[in-house]
C-alpha positions in Angstrom: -2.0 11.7 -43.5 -0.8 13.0 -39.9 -4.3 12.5 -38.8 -4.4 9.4 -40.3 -1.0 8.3 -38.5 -2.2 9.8 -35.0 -4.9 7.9 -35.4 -3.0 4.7 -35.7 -0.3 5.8 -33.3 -3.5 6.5 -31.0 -4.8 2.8 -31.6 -1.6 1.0 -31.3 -1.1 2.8 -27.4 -5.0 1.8 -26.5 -3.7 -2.1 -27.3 -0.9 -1.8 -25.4 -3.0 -0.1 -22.1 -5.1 -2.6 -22.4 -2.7 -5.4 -22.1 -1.7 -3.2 -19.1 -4.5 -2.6 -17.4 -6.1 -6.5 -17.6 -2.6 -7.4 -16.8 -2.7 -4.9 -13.8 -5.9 -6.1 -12.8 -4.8 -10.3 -13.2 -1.9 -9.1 -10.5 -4.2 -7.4 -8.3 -6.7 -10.0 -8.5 -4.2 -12.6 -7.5 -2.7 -11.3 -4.7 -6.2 -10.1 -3.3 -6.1 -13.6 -3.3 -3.4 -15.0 -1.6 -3.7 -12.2 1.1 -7.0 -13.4 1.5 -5.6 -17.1 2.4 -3.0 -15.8 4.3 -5.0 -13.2 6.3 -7.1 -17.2 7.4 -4.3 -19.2 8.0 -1.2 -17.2 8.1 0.9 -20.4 8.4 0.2 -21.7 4.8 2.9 -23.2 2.2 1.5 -20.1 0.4 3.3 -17.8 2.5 6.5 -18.3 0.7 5.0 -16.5 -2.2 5.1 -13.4 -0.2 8.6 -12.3 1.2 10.3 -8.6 1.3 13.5 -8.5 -0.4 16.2 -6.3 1.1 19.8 -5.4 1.6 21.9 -4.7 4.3 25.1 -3.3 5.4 27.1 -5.9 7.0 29.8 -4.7 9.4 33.4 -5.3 8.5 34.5 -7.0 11.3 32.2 -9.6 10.8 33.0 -10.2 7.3 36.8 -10.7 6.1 36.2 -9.6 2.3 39.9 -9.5 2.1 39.7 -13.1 1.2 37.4 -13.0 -1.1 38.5 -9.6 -2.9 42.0 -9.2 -4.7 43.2 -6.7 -7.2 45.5 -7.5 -9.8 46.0 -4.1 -11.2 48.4 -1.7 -9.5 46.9 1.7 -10.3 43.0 0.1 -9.4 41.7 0.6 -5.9 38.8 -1.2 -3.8 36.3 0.1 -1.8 33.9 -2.4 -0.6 31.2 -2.6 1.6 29.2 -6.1 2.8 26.3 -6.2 2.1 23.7 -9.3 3.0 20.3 -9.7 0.4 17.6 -10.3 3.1 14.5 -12.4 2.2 12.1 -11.6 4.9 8.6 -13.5 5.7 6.4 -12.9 8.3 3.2 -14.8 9.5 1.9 -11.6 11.6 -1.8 -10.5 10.4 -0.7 -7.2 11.0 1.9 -7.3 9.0 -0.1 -9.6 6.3 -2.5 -6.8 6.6 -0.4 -3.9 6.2 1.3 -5.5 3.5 -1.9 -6.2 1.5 -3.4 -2.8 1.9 -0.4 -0.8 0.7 0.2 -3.1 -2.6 -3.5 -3.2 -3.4 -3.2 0.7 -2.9 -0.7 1.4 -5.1 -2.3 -1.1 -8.0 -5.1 0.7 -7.9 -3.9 3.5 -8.5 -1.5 2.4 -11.3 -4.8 1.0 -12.8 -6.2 4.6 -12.5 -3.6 5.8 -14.4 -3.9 3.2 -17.2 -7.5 3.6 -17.4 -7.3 7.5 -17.5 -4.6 7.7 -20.1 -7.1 5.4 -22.3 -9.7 7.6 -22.4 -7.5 10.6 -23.5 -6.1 8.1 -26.1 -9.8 7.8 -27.3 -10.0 11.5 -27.9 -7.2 12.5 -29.8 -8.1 9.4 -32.0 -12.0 11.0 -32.4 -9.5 14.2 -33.1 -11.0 16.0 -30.0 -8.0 16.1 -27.4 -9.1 19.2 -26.0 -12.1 18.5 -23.8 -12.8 19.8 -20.3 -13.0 15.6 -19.4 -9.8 15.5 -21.0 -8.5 18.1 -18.2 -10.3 16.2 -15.2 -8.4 12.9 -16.7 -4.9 14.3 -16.6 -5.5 15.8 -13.3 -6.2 12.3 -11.9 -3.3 10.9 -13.8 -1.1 13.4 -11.9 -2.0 13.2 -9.0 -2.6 9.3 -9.2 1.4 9.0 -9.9 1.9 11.0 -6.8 0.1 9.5 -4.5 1.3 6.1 -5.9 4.7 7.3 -4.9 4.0 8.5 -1.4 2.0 5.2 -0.8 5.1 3.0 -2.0 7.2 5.4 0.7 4.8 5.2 3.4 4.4 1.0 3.2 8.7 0.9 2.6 8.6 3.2 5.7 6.4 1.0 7.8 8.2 -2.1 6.5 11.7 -0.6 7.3 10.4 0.1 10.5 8.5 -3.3 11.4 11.7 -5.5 9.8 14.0 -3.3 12.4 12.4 -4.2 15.4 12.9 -8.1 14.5 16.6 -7.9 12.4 19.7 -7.4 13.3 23.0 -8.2 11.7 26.3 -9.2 13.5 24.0 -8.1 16.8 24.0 -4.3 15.2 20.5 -2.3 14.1 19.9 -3.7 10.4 20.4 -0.1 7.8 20.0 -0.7 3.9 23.0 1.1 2.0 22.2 4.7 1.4 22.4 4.3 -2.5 19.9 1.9 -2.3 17.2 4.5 -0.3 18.1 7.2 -2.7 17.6 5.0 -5.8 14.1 3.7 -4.3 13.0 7.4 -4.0 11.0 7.5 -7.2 11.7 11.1 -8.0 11.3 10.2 -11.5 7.9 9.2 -11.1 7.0 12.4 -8.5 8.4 14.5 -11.5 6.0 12.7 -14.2 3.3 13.5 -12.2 4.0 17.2 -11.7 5.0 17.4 -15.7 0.9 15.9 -16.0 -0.2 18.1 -13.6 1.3 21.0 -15.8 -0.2 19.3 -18.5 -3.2 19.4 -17.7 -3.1 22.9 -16.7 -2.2 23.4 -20.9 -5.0 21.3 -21.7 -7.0 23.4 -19.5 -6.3 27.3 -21.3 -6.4 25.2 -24.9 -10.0 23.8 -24.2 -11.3 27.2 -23.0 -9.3 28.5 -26.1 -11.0 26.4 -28.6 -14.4 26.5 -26.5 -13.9 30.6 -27.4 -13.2 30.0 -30.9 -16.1 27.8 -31.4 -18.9 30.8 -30.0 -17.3 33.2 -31.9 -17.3 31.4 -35.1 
């Protein structure tokens, strides 16, 4: 019965992978795509279908929230800080290009992760999860998830950076609220891939375990 259940548990995860990955790959496909158009003529209606979305701090003096802002309860206080949602386009190839080659990046190597975890999927359903491929696959999972996360920080970095040198607000250097650059950190996903990494390392002593067992017997 619990080999019976993995099995289906196992099946019912490959389905839903799949749907990931060819949903992945529809994404990646389409903006390929559109890059592609907008890399040739950069001043196309299409270029409304790519903008970078943003906040930023707004300096109180140039924004009287006072008369937008009351409180009505006597032991409440109100701390508030302006903030302006930023929809950014640009028609600069270098920017196009920058753009297309940091999303397509981290795609792919979402779709690497998909793809890997599918395989391991297909052998714990043939009841063989402890295989030396099984090892090589986690280790690409790992480190796929961390390098999707330094990617992500290196084209927010450059887009930060590039959005800067064009933006300002009130006439002051545009800054996104601190909360906002802490929350976009992705440590969860850095931890993930260090927690597959370990994994794998497991994976790794059980297959040379079992690989012992097996010349013995």
């Amino acid at each position: 019965m619990a080999g019976q259940s993995r099995t289906r548990l196992a099946s019912a995860l490959k389905l839903a992978l799949d749907v990931a990955f060819v949903t992945g790959a529809v994404v990646a496909l389409l903006n390929a795509l559109l890059f592609l158009v907008l890399l040739i003529t950069p001043d196309s209606p299409l270029s409304r279908l790519l903008s970078i979305t943003t906040l930023y701090e707004v300096p109180a003096e140039a924004a009287r929230w006072t008369d937008v802002l009351e409180r009505h309860d006597a032991r409440a206080s109100l701390d508030a800080t302006p903030l302006a949602w930023v929809a950014f386009r640009s028609t600069s190839r270098w920017f196009l290009l920058g753009t297309v080659t940091g999303s397509l990046a981290y795609l792919g190597l979402c779709l690497a992760v998909v793809l890997n975890l599918r395989r391991v999927l297909e052998s714990v359903e043939a009841d063989a999860p402890f295989r030396r491929d099984n090892v090589r696959r986690l280790r690409v999972i790992g480190w796929a998830l961390i390098a999707a996360v330094l990617v992500h920080h290196v084209l927010e970095f450059g887009l930060v950076i590039y959005m800067r040198s064009v933006i300002t607000v009130a006439g002051a250097p545009a800054f996104p609220p601190l909360s906002l650059v802490i929350e976009d950190l992705h440590l969860e996903t850095l931890g993930v891939g260090l927690v597959v990494l370990a994994l794998a390392g497991i994976f790794r002593v059980g297959t040379a375990m079992q690989e012992e067992q097996s010349l013995t017997v």
